[in-house]
N, CA, C and O atoms as a GROMACS GRO file, in nm:
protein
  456
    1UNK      N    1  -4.451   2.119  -5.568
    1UNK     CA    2  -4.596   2.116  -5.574
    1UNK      C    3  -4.654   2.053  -5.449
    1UNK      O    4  -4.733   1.964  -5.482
    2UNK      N    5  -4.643   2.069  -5.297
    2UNK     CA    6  -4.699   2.064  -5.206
    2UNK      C    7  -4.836   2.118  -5.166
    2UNK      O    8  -4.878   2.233  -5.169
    3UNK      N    9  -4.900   1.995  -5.125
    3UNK     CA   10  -5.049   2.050  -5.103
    3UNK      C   11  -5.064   2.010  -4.937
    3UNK      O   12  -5.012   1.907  -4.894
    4UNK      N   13  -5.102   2.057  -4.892
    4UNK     CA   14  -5.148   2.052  -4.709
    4UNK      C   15  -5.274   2.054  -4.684
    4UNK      O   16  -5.350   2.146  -4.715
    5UNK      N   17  -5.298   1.972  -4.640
    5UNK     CA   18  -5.509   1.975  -4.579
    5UNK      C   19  -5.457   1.980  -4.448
    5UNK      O   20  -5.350   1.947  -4.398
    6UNK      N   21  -5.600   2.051  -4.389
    6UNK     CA   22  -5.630   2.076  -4.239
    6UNK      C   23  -5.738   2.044  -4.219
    6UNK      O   24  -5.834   2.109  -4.261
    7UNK      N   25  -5.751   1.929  -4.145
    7UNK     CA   26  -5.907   1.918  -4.100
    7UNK      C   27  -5.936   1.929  -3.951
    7UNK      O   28  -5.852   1.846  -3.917
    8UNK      N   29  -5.979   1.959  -3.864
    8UNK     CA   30  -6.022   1.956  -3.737
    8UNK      C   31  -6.161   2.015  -3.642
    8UNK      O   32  -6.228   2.112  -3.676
    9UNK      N   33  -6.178   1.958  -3.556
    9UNK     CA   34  -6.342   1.930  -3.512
    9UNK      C   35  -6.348   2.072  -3.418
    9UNK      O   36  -6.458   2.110  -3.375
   10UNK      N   37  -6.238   2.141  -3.393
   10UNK     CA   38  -6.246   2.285  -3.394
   10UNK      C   39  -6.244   2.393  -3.502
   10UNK      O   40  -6.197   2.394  -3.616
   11UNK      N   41  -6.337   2.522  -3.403
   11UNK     CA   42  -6.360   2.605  -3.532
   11UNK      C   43  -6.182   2.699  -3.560
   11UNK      O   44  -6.123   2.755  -3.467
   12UNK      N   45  -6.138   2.696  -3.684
   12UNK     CA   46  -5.996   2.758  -3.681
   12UNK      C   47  -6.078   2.881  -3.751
   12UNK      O   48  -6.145   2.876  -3.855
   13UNK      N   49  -6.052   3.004  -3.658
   13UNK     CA   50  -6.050   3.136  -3.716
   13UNK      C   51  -5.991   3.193  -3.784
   13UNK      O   52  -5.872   3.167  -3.767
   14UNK      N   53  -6.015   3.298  -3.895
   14UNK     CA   54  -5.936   3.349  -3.971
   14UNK      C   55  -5.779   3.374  -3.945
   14UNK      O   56  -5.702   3.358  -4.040
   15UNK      N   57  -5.732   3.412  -3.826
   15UNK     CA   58  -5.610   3.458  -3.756
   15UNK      C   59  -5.565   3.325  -3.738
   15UNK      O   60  -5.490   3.305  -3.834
   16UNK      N   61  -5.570   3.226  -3.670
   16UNK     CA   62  -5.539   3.067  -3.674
   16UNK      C   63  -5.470   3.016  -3.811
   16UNK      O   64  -5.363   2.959  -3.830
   17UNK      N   65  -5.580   3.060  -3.904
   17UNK     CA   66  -5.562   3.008  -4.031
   17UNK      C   67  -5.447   3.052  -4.124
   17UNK      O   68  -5.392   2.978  -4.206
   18UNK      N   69  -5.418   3.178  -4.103
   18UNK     CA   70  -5.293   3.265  -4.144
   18UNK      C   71  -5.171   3.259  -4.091
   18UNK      O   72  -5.067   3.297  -4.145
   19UNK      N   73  -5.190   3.187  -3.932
   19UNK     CA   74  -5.074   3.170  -3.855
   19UNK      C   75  -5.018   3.011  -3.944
   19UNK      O   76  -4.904   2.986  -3.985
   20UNK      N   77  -5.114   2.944  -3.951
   20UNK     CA   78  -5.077   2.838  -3.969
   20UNK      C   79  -4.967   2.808  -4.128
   20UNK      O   80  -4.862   2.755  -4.164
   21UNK      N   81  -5.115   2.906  -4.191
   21UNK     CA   82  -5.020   2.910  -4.360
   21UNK      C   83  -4.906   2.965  -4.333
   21UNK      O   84  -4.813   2.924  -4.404
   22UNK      N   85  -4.872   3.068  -4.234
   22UNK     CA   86  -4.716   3.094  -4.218
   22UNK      C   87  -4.608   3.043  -4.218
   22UNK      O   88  -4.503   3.068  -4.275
   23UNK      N   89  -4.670   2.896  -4.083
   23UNK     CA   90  -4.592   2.831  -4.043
   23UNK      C   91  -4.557   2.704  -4.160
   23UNK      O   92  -4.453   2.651  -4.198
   24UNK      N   93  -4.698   2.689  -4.193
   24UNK     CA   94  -4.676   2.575  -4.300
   24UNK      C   95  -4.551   2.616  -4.400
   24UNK      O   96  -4.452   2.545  -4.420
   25UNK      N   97  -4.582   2.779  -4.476
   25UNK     CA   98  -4.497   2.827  -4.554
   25UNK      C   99  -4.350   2.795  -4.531
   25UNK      O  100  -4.272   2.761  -4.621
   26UNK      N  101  -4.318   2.811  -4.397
   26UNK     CA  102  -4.185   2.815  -4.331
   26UNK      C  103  -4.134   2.584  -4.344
   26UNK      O  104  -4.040   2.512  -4.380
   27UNK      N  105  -4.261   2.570  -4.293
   27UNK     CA  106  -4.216   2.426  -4.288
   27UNK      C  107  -4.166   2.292  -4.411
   27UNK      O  108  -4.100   2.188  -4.407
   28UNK      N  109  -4.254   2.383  -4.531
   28UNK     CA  110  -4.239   2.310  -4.634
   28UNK      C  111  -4.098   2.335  -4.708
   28UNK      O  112  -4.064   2.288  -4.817
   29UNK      N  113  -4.056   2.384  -4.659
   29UNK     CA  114  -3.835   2.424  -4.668
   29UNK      C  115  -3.781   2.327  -4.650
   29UNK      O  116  -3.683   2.282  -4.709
   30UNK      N  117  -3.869   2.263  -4.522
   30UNK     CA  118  -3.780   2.121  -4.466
   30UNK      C  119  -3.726   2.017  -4.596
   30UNK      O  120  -3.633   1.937  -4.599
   31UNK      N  121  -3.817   2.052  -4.691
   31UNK     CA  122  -3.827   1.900  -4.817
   31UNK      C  123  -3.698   1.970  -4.874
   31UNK      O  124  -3.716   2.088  -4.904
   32UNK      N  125  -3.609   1.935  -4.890
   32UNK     CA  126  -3.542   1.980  -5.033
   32UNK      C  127  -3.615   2.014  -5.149
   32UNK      O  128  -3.699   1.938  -5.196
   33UNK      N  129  -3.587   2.132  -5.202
   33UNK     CA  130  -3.678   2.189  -5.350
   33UNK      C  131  -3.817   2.230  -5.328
   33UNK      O  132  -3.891   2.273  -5.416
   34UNK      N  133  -3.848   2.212  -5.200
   34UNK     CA  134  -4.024   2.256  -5.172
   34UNK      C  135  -3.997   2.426  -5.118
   34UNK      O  136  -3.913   2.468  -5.039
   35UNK      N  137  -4.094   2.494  -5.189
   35UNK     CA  138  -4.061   2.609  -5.127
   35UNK      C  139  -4.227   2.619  -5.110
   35UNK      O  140  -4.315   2.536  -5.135
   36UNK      N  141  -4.237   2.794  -5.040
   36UNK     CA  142  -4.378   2.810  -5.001
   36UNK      C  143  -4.427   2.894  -5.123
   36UNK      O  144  -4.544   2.930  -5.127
   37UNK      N  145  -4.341   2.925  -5.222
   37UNK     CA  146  -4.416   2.969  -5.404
   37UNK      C  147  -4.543   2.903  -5.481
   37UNK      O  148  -4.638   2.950  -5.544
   38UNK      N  149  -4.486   2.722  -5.433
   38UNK     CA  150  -4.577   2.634  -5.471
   38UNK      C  151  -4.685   2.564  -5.386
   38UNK      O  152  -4.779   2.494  -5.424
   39UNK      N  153  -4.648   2.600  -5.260
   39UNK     CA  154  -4.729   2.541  -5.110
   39UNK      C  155  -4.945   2.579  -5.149
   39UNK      O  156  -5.006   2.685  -5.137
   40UNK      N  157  -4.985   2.469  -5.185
   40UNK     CA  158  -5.120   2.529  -5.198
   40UNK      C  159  -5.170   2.442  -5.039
   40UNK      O  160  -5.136   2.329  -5.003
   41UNK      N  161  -5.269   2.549  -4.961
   41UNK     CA  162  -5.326   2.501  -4.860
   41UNK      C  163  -5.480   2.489  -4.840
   41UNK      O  164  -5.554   2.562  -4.905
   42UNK      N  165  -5.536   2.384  -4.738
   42UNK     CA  166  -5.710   2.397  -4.767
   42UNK      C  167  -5.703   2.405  -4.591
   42UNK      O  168  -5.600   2.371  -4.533
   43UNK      N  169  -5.825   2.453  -4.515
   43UNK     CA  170  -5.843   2.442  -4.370
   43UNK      C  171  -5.971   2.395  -4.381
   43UNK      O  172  -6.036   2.425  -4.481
   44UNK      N  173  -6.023   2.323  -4.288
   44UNK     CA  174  -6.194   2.230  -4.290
   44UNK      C  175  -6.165   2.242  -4.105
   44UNK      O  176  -6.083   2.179  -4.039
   45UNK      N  177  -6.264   2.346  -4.059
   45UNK     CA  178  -6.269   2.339  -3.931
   45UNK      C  179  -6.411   2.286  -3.853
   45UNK      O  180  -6.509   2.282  -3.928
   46UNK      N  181  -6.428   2.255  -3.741
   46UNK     CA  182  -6.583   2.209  -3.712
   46UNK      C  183  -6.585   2.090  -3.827
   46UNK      O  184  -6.660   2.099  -3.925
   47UNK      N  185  -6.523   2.010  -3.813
   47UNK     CA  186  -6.536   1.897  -3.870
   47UNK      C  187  -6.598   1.806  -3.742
   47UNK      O  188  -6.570   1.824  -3.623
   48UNK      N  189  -6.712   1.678  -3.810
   48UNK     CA  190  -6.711   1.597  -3.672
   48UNK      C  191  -6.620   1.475  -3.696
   48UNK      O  192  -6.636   1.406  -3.797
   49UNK      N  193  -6.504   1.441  -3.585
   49UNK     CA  194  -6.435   1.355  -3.605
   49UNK      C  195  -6.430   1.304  -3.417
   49UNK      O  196  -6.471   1.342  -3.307
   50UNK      N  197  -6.354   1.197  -3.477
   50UNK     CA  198  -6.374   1.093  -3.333
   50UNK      C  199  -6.253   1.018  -3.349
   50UNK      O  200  -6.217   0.974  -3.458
   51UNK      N  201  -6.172   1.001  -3.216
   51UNK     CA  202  -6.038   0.955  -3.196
   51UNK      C  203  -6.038   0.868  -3.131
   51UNK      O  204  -6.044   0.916  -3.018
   52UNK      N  205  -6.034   0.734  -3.121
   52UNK     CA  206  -6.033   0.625  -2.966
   52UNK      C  207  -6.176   0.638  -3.019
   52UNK      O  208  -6.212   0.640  -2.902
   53UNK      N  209  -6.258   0.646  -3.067
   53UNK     CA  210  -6.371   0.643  -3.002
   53UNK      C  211  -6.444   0.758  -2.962
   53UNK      O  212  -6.556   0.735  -2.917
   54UNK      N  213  -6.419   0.835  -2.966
   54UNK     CA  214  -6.418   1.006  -2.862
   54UNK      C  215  -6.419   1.090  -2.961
   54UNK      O  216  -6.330   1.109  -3.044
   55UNK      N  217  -6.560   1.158  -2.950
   55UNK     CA  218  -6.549   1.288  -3.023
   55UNK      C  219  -6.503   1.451  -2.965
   55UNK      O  220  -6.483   1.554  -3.029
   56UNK      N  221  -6.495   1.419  -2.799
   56UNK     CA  222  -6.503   1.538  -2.739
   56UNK      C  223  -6.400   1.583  -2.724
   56UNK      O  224  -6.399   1.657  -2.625
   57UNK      N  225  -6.265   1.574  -2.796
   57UNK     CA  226  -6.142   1.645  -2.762
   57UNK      C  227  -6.099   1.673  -2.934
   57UNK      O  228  -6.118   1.604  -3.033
   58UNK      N  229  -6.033   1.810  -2.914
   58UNK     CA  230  -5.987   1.881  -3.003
   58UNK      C  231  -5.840   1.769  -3.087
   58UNK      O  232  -5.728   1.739  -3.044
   59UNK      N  233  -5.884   1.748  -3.166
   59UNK     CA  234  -5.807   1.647  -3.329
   59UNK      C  235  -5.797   1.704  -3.432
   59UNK      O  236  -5.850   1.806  -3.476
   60UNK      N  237  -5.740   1.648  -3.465
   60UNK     CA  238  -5.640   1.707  -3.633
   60UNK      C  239  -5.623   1.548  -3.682
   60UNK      O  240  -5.625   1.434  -3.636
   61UNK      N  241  -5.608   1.614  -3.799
   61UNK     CA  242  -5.606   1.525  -3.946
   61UNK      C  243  -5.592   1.593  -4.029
   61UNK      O  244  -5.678   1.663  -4.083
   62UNK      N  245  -5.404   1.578  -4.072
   62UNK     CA  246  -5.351   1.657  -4.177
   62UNK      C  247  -5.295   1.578  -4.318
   62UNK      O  248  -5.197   1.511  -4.286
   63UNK      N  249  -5.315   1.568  -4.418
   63UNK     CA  250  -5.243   1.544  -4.555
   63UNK      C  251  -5.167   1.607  -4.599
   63UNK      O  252  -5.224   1.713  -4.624
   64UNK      N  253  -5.056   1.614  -4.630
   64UNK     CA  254  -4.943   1.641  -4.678
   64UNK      C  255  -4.923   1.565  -4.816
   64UNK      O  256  -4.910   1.442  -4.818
   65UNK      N  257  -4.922   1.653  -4.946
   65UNK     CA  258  -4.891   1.567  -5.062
   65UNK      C  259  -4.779   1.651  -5.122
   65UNK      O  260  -4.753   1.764  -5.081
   66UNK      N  261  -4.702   1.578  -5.241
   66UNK     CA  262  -4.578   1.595  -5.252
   66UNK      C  263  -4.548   1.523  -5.377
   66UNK      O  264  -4.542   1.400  -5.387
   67UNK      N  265  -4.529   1.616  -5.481
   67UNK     CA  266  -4.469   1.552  -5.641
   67UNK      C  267  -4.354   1.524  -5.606
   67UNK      O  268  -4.262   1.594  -5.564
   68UNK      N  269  -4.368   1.389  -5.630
   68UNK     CA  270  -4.192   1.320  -5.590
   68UNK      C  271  -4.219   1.262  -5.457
   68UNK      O  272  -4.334   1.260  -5.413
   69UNK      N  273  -4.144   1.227  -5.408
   69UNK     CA  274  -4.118   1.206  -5.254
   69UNK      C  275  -3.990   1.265  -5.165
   69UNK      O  276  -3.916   1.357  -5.200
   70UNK      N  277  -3.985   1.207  -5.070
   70UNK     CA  278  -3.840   1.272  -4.963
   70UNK      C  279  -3.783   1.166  -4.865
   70UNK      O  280  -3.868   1.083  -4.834
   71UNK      N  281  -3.672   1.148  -4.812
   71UNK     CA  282  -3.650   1.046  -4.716
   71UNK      C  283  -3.702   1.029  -4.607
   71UNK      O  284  -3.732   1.138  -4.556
   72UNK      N  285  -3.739   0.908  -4.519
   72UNK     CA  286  -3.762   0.890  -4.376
   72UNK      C  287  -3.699   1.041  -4.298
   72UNK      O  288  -3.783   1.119  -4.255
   73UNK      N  289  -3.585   1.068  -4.287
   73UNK     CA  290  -3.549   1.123  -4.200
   73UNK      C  291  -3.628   1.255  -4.241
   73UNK      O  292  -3.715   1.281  -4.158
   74UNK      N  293  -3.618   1.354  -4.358
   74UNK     CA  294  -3.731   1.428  -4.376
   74UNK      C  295  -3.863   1.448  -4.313
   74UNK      O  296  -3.902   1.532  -4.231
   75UNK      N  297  -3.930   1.340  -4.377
   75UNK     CA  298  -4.028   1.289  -4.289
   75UNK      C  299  -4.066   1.368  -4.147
   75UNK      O  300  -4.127   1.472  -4.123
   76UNK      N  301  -3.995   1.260  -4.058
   76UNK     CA  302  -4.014   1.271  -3.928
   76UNK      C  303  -3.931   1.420  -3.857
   76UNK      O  304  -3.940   1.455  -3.739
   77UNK      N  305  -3.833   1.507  -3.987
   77UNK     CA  306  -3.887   1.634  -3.912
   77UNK      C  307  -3.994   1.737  -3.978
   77UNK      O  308  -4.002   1.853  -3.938
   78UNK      N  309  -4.064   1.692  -4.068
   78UNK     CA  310  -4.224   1.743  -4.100
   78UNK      C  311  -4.286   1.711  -4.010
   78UNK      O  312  -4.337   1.806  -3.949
   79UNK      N  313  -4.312   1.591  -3.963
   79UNK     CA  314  -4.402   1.524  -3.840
   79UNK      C  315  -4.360   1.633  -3.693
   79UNK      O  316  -4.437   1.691  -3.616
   80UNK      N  317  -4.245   1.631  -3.695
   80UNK     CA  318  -4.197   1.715  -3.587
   80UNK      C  319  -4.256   1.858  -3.601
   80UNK      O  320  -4.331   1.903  -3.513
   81UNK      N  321  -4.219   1.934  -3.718
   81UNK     CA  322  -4.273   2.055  -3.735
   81UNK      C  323  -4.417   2.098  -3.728
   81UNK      O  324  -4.464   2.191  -3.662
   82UNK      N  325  -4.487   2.005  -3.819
   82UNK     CA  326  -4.622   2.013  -3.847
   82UNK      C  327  -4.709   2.030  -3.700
   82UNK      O  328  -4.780   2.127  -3.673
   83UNK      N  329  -4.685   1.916  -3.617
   83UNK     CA  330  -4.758   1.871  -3.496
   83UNK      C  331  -4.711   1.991  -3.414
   83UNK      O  332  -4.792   2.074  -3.374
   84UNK      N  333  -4.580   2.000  -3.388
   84UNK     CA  334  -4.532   2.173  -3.315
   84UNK      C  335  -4.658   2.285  -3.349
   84UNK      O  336  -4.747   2.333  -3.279
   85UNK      N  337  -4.622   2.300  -3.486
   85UNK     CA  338  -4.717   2.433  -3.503
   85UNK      C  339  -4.889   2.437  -3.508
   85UNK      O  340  -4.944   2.541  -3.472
   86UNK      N  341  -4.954   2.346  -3.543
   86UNK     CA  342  -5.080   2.310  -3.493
   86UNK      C  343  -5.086   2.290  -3.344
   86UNK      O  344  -5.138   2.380  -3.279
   87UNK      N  345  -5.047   2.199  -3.291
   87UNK     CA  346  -5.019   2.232  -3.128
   87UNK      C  347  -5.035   2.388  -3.096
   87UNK      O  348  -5.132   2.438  -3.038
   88UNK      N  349  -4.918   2.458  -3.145
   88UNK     CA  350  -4.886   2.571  -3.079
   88UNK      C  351  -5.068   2.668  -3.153
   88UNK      O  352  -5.128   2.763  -3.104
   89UNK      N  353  -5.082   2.634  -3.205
   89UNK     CA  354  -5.135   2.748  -3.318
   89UNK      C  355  -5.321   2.715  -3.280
   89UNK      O  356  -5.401   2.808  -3.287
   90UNK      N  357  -5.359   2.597  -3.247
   90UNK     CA  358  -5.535   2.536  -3.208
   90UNK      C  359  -5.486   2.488  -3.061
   90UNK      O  360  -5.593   2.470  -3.004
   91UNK      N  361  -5.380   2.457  -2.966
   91UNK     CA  362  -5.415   2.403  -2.854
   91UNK      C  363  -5.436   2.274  -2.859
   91UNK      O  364  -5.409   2.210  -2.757
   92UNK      N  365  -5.488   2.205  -2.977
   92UNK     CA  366  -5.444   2.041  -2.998
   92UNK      C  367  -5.306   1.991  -2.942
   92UNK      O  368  -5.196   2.042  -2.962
   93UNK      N  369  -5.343   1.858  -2.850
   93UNK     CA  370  -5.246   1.763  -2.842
   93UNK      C  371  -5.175   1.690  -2.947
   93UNK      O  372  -5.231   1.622  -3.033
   94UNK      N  373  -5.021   1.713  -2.933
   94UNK     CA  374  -4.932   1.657  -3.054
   94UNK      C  375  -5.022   1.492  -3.109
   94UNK      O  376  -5.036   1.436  -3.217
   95UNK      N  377  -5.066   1.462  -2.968
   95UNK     CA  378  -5.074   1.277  -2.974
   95UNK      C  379  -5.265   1.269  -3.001
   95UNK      O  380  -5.326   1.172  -2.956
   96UNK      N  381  -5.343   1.384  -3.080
   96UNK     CA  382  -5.437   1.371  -3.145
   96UNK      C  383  -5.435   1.438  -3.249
   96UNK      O  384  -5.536   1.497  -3.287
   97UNK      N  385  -5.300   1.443  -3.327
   97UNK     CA  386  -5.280   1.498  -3.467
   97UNK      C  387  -5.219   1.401  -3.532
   97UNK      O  388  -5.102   1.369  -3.514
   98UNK      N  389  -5.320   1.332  -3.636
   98UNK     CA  390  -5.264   1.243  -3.756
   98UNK      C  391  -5.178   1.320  -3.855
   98UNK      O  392  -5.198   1.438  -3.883
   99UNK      N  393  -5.087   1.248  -3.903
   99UNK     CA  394  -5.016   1.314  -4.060
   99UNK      C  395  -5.060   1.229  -4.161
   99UNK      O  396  -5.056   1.133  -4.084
  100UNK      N  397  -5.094   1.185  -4.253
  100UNK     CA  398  -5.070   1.150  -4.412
  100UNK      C  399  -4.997   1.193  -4.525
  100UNK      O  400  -5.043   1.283  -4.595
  101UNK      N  401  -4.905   1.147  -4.546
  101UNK     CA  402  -4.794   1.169  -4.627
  101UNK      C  403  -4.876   1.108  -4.762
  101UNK      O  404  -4.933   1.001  -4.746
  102UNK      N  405  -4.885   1.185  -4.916
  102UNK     CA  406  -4.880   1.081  -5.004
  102UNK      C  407  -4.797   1.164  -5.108
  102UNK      O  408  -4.826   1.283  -5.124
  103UNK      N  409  -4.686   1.101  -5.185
  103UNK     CA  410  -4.582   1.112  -5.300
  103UNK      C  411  -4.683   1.082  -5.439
  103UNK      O  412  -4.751   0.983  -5.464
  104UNK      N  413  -4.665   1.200  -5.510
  104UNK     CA  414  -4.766   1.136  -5.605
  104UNK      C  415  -4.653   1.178  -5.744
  104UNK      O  416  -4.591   1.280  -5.774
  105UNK      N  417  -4.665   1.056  -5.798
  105UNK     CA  418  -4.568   1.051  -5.946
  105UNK      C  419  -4.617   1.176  -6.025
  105UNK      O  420  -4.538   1.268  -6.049
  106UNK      N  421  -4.729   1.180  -6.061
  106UNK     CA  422  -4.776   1.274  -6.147
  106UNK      C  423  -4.836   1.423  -6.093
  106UNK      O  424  -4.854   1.424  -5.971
  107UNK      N  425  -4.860   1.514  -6.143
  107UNK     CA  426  -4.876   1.660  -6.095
  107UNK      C  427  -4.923   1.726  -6.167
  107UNK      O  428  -4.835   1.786  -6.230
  108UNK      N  429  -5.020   1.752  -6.198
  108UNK     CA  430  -5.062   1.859  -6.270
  108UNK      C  431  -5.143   1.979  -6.226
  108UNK      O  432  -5.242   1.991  -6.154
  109UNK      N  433  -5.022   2.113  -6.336
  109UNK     CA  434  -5.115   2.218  -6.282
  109UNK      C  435  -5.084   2.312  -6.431
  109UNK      O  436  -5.015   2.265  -6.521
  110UNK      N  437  -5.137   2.430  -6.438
  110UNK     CA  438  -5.184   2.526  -6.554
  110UNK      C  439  -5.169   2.452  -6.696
  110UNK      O  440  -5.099   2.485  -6.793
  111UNK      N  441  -5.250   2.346  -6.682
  111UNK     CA  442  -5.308   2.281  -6.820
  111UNK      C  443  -5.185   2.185  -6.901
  111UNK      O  444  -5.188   2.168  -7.023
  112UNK      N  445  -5.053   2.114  -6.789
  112UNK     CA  446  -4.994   2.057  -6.822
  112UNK      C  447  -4.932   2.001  -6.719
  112UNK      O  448  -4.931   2.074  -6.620
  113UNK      N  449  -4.872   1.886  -6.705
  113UNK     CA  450  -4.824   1.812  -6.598
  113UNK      C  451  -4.652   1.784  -6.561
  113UNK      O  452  -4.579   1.763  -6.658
  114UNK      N  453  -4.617   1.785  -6.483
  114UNK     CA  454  -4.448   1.785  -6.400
  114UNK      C  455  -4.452   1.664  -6.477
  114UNK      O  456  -4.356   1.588  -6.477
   0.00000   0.00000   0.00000
């Protein structure tokens, strides 16, 4: 039950947005037991956000949630993947893309809970 937010202060076009769910699809493999069956995604583009201080450069701010959790080493190759394919996919710098990881005990979806 993986959920992914996209937020960024660029506009992501329809084609952007499909590349990305691709990639996301492909990335959420990394977890053990996560497949892209359950991968639900949101995109929020033209967001106003500010980094340092600075609104004028292209940023990201992504959430990543996750029934259950996964190890450190996991982790940091989501961080690896994630930042790759946004990079590759908006032209954002790896080093103005946040991640948020949150493990959530409980889950619910079609009117009953994991």
């Amino acid at each position: 039950m993986p959920y992914i937010s996209t937020k960024t202060n660029i506009e992501l076009a329809k084609d952007k947005r499909d590349a990305l769910a691709a990639k996301y699809g492909e990335i959420i493999s990394i977890v053990p037991g996560k497949t892209e069956r359950w991968l639900m995604l949101s995109f929020d583009g033209g967001a106003e956000m500010y980094f340092g201080g600075r609104g004028d450069e292209p940023m990201a701010y992504i959430e990543l949630s996750l029934f259950g959790g996964t190890s450190d080493a996991v982790y940091d190759k989501l961080t690896a993947a994630v930042c790759d394919a946004v990079s590759e996919e908006t032209g954002i710098a790896p080093s103005n893309i946040y991640i948020k990881y949150e493990e959530a005990e409980h889950w619910g979806w079609n009117g009953s809970n994991f």
